[in-house]
Residue frames as qw, qx, qy, qz and C-alpha x, y, z in Angstrom:
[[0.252, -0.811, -0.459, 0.261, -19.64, -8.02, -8.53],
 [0.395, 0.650, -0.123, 0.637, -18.88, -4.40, -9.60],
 [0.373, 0.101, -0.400, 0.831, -17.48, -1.90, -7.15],
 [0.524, -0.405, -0.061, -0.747, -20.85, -0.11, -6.41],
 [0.741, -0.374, -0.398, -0.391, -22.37, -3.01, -4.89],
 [0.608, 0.041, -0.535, 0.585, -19.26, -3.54, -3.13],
 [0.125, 0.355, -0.244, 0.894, -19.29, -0.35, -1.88],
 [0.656, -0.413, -0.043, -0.630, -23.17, -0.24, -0.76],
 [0.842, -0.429, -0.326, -0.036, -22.65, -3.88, 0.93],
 [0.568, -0.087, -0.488, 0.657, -19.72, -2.46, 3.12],
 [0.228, -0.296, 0.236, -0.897, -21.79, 0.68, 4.09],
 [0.816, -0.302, -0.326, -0.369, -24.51, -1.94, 5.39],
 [0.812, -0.327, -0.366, 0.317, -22.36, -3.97, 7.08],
 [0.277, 0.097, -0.390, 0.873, -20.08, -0.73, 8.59],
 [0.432, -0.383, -0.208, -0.789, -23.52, 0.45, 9.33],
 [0.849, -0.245, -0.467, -0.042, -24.46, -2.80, 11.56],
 [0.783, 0.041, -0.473, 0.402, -21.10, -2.72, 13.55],
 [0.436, -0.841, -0.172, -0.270, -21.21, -2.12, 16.78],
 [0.846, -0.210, -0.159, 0.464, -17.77, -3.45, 18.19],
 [0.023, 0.939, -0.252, -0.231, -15.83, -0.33, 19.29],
 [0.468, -0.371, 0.679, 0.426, -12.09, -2.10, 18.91],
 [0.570, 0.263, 0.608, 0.487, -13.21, -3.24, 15.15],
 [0.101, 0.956, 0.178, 0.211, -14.88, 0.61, 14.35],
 [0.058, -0.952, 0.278, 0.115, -11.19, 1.85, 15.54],
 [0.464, -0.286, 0.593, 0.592, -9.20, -0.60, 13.48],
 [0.506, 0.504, 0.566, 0.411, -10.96, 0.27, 10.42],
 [0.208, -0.959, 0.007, 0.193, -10.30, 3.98, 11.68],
 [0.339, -0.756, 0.391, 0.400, -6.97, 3.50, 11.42],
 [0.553, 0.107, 0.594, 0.574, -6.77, 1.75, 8.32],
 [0.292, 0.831, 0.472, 0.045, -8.68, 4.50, 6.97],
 [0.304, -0.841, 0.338, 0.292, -6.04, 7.21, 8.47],
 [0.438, -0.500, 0.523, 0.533, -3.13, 5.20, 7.13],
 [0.476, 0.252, 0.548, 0.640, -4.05, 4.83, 3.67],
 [0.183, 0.932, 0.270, 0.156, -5.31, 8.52, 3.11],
 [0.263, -0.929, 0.068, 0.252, -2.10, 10.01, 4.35],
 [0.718, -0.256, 0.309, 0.569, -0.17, 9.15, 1.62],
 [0.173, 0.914, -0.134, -0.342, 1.53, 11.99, -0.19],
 [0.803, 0.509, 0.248, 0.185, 2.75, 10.83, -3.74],
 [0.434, 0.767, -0.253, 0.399, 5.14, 14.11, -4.36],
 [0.257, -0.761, 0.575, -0.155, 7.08, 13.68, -0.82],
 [0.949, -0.024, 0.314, 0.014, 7.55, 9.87, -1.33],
 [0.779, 0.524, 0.088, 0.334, 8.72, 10.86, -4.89],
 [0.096, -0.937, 0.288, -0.173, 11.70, 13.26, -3.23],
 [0.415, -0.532, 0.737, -0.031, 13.40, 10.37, -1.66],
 [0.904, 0.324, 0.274, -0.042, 12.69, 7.97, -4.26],
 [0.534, -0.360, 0.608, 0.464, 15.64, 6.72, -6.41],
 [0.553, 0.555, -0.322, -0.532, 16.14, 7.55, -10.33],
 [0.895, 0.420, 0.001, -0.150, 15.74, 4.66, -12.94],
 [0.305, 0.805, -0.427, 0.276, 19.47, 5.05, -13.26],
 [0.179, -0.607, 0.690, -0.352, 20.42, 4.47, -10.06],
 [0.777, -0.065, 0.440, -0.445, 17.99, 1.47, -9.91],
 [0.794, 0.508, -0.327, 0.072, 19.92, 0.06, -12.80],
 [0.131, 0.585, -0.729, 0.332, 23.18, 0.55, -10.87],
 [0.473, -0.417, 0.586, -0.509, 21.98, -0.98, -7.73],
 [0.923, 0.263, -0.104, -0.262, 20.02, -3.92, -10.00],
 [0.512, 0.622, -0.574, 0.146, 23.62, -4.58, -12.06],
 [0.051, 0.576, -0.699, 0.420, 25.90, -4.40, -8.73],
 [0.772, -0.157, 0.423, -0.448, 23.18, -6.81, -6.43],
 [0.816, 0.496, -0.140, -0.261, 23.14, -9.12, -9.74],
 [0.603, 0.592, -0.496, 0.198, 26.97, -9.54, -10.35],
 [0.384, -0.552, 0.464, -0.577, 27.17, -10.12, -6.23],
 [0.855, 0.025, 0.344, -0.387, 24.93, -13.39, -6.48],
 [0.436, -0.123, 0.870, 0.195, 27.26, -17.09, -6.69],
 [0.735, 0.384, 0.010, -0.558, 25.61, -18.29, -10.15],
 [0.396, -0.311, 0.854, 0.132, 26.33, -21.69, -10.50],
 [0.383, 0.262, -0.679, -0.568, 25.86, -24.14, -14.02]]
């Protein structure tokens, strides 16, 4: 099924639904995934580098038994 048809049979069926409580949880999933912001995420995000260190140091931490 491609993604069009997808698309048209969830505007049919969000079209149909009358339930308030399910028409404000698909509200809010709607909210949370539109409100992410890609370049403030990537501010506190961690460099390759460090994700090596942290990898390494976790790694050498962990019993490894024969």
């Amino acid at each position: 099924m491609s993604v069009a048809t997808k698309k048209i049979e969830l505007i049919k069926w969000l079209s149909s639904v009358e339930d308030k409580t399910v028409i404000n949880q698909l509200d809010t999933f709607r909210k949370q995934h539109n409100s992410f912001d890609f370049k403030k995420e990537l501010e506190t995000a961690i460099s390759a580098d460090e994700l090596k260190k942290r990898t390494t140091k976790f790694l050498k931490s962990l019993e490894w038994k024969k």
